[in-house]
C-alpha positions in Angstrom: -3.1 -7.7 19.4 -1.8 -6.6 16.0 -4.8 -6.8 13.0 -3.5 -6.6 9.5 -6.2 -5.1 7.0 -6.6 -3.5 3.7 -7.4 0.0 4.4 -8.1 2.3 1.2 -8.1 5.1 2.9 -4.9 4.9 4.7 -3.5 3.8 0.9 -4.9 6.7 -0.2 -3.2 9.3 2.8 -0.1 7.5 2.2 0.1 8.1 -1.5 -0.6 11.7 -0.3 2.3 12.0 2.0 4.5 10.0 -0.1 4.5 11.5 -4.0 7.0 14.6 -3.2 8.9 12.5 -0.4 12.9 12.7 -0.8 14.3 11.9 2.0 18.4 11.1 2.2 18.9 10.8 -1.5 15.5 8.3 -2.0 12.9 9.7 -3.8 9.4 7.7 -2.8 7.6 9.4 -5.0 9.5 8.3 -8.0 9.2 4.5 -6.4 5.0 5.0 -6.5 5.6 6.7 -10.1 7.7 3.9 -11.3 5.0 0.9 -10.0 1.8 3.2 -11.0 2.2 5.6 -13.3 -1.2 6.4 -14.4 -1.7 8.1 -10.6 -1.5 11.3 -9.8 -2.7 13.9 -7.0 -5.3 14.5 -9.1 -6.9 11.5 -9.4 -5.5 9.4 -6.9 -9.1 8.7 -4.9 -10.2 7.5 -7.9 -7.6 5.3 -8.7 -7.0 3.8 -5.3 -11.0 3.0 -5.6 -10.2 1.7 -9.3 -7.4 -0.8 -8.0 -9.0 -2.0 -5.0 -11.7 -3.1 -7.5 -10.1 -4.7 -10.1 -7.4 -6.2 -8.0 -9.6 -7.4 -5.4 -8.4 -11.0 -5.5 -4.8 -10.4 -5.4 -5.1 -7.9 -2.2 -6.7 -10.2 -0.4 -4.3 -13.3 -1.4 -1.5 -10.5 -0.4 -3.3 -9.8 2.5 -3.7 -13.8 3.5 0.2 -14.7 2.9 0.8 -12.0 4.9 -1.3 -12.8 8.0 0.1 -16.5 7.4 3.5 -15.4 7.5 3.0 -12.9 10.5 1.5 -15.6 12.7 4.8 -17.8 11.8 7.1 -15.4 13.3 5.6 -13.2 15.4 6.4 -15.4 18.6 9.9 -14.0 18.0 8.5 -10.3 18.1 6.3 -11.3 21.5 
């Protein structure tokens, strides 16, 4: 069975492995630089924490389209 969740942590290790990634002429970390700018490695537990909290509403509406759209399709996969 697959479970899809919000996991902070996990954001926050992925950020982590991420920022400095360039990898066959795409640069991720530019990618998380261009859609957060304020985050750095520095600060990034604290603004990971800081999102989760004030966009707590639209994670988990994120989170429900995608469980919705996962159990459309996932016969395919199965």
């Amino acid at each position: 069975m697959i479970e899809i969740t919000l996991d902070k942590n996990l954001d926050k290790e992925t950020f982590l492995n991420f920022s400095k990634l360039k990898v066959e002429g795409v640069d991720f970390g530019k990618k998380i630089r261009d859609d957060h700018s304020e985050v750095t490695k520095e600060n990034y537990n604290e603004y990971v924490d800081d999102f989760y909290a004030k966009h707590s509403d639209e994670l988990e509406s994120a989170l429900k389209d995608t469980k919705e759209c996962f159990n459309e399709i996932k016969n395919v996969f199965f």
